[in-house]
Each structure stands twice: as C-alpha cells, then as structure tokens.
N, C-alpha and C positions, 0 to 999 in steps of 0.2 A: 762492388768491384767483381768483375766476371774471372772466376779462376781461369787459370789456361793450364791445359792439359796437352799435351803432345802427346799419346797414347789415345786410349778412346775411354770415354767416360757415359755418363747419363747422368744430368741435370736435371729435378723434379721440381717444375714449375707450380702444377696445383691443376686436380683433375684430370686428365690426361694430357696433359702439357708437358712436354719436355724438351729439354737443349741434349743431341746427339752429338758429340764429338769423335773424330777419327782422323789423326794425322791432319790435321788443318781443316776437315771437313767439318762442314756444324750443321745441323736440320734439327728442325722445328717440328712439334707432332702438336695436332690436335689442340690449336692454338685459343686459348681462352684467360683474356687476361682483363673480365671483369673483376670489380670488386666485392666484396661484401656488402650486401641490399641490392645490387644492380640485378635487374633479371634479367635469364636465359630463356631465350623464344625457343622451344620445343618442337615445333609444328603444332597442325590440328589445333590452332588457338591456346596452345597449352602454354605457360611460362613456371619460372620455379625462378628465385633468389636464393644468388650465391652466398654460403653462409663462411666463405672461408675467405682470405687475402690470398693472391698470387704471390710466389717469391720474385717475380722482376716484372717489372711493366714494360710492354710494348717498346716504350723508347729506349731502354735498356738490352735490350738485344743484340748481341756482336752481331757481322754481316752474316748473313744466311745463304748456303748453296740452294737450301730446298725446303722445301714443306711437304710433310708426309701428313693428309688429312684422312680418316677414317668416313666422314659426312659430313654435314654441315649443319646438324643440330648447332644449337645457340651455345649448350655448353662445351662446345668441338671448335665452334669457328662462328666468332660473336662480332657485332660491330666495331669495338674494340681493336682488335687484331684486322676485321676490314681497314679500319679508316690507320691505322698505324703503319703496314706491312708494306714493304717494297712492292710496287706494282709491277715491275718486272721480275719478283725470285719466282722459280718454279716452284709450282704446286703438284704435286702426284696426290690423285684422287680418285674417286668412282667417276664414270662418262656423266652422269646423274650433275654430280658439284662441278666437276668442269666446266660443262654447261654456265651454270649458275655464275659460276668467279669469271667465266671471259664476260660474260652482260656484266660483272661490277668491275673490270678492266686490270682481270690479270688476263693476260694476254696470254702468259705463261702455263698457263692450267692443265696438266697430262691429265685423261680419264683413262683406268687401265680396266679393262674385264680382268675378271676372276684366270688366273694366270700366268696372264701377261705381264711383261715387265717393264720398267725404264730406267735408264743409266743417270746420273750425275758425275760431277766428275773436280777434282780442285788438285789443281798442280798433277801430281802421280798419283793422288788418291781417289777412288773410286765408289760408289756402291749403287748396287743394283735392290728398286727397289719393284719385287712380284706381289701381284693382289693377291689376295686369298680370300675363299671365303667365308662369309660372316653373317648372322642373319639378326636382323632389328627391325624397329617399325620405318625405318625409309632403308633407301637404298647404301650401301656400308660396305669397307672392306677391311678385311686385316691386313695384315704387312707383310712382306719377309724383306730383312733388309741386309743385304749382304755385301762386305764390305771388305776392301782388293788395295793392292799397294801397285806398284808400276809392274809388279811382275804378272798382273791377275788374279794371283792365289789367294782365295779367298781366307780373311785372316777372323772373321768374325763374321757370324750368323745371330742375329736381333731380330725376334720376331713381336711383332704389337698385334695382340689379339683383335682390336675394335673394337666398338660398341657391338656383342654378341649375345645370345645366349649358346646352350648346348643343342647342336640339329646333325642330322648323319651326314650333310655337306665337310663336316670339318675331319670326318675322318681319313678326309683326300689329306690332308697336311702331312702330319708325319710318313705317309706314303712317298710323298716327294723331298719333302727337307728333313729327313730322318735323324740329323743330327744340327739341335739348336743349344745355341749356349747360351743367348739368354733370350729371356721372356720377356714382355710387357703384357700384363694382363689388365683386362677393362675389368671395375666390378661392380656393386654395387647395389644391385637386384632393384633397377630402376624402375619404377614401375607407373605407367601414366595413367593416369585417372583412379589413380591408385588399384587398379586390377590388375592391366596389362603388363606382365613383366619382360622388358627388352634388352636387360641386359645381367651378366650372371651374378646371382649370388653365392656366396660362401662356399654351397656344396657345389653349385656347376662349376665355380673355381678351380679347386681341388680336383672334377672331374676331367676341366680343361686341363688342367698341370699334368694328370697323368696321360690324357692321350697325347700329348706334345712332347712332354717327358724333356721339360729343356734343362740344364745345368745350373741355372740361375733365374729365379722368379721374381720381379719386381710387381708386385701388387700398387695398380693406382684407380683413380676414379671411384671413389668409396664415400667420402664424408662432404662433398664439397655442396652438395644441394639436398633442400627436405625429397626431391623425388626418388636421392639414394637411401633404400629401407633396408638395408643389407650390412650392417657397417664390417670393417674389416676383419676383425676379432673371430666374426663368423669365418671367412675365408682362411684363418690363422686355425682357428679349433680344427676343422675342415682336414686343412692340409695336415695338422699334428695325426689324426685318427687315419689318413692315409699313407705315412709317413716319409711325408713331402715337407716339411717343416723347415731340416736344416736346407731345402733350395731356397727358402723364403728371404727374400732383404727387404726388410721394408724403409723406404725414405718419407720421411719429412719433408716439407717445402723446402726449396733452398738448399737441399742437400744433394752432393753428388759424390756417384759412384763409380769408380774404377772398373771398365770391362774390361774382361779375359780375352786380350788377343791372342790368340793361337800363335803358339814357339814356331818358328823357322826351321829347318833339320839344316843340318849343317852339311857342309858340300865336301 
C-alpha cells in the first residue's frame, strides 16, 4: 500500500530510485526495479548482479507526472522499468538518453544541457527540473528540482547529485542554487573493472555535502551492487570527521521521508 502524503516527501525504492511527492505531484528517479540475481548492463560489455530487493515493483507505482533520469546505466534505467513504464510520462534526461528512450518509444523524452531547464506540472503544482553538472563514464546529469504551488514561489529545492565523482565543473552549483534544502546524493565508489572509479565514495561524499552545503542529506546508491566498493559507513565516518553528520538521514528501502517545505510569511 503506497502512503499518501499531501505535503512532499521522498520514498527510497532501492539504488537511486525514488517516489518524489509534492502536493499531488509524484516523479520517479533513476528507475531500477530489478531483483536480486538479475543483472545490470553497465556499458562497455560490463554487467554486475543486483544483490538487494527493491521496495515496490514496476507495477506498483501510483501514476507518474515524470521521470527524473541521471543516464541510462542498467542500474539507472533497466529493462525492467523499460518494459513496465507508461510510454507516454515524461522523462527529463541528458540529450544522450533522450535520444535513446524516443528509438524505445517514449516519445516523451526532454534532453536538457547542463543548465537548462524543464517545467512539469499537476493541477497548481509545479516543479522545475535544471541539469547540472556531473561527470562519470557516459554521459550524466545532476538535478535541481524546484518545486512551486499556484503562486510560483518556490517552496522546496531537491537537489540529486547523479552518478558523479568530485571535478571543478560542480563548483558552478552552489554559485547558482546557493540555497538547497535537500540533497540526494549518488554513492558508492563504483568502480568498473575494478580500477575505474565513476562514482563518489565516502570521502568525495562528505566533500560533495560540504560544497553544496544542503540542509538535509539523503545518502543512496551504496550497497545494491558488487560494483559498489564504498559502502555507506564510509560516507557516514566521512561526514561525522567533517561535521556533517547531524544533516545525514539515512533511509532504508521502503521508507519515506518527510521534506521541509518552506513556511509561507503571512500577509
């Protein structure tokens, strides 16, 4: 049974999967809803088996205004989530996967460059979702995902790091969204062929948290595949020695959290 929340929340599917909710609004990130033993196609011939269960399958998904995709790694956006997902919800992605999901017949597919934005939109609620950016072994974005009631005024700022490591591109971020409430961070110090590392571990964590410097840090993408060599602990020590700790929440599958919409001032 899908809680309902009329306020906004974050529901942690498993790996960077999540249910966004906002005032009736609901999106999808980073949609991965193999099982355990099933493997994730990588690129570069590479695959990995998911060692974790998702907290809802495919068919369990209330209706969707949107899909917020980072890329289209196997563990981002699997067959799975292909063959399940509405072929008409939007997708916001890199130009890269857009590409990609109109030839599998989303028709729907925004590609945004690094800045650019795109709107959704359900009844009087709103959010505007801008690339940022991110650097890994294909093409990748982060998020900002900003989220407006009938008056515009921005009541909440969600940012999803991507699949990233730490590179001097991301210090444009807090230069333009200088104030985030919460975070979504990728982790997990993935590393393919076991050298190549493409995504951050413990300490770039920690490094990320403080250049972004957001209110509320949701750690995910950590345990769900042998290619994450990083597990969270790391990110957790990390954050305590930078004393980043108490921003830390960290969810379990299946569990959802309360975001802080910003108070209205009264008239």
């Amino acid at each position: 049974m899908m809680p309902d929340h009329h306020g906004a929340s974050v529901l942690f599917v498993g790996t960077a999967t999540t249910l966004i909710r906002y005032n009736g609004l609901t999106l999808l990130t980073d949609p991965n809803f193999l099982h355990r033993g099933q493997r994730a196609y990588l690129g570069y011939g590479l695959s990995s088996r998911r060692l974790t269960e998702p907290a809802l399958d495919v068919g369990e998904l209330p209706p969707l205004d949107g899909v917020v995709l980072s890329h289209t790694h196997g563990d981002h956006w699997d067959r799975v989530a292909r063959a399940g997902l509405d072929r008409n919800v939007p997708i916001v992605t890199t130009p890269h996967a857009a590409r990609r999901l109109r030839r599998q017949g989303f028709g729907r597919a925004v590609g945004l460059t690094t800045w650019h934005d795109h709107e959704l939109h359900h009844g009087d609620s709103s959010v505007r979702i801008t690339a940022l950016p991110a650097k890994h072994a294909a093409p990748v974005m982060g998020s900002m995902l900003e989220f407006s009631g009938a008056d515009e005024r921005v009541d909440l700022r969600l940012l999803i790091s991507g699949d990233t490591v730490m590179d001097r591109s991301l210090s444009a971020i807090p230069r333009r969204f200088p104030e985030v409430d919460v975070a979504i961070v990728h982790l997990g110090g993935t590393k393919l062929l076991g050298l190549l590392k493409v995504s951050m571990d413990g300490e770039q964590g920690a490094r990320w948290t403080r250049l972004i410097d957001p209110k509320i840090v949701l750690p995910v993408h950590h345990d769900d595949y042998p290619v994450f060599t990083s597990p969270l602990e790391d990110f957790l020590r990390h954050a305590e020695r930078a004393g980043l700790a108490d921003r830390v929440h960290v969810l379990t599958r299946g569990e959802t959290h309360t975001l802080p919409v910003r108070p209205r001032p009264r008239i």
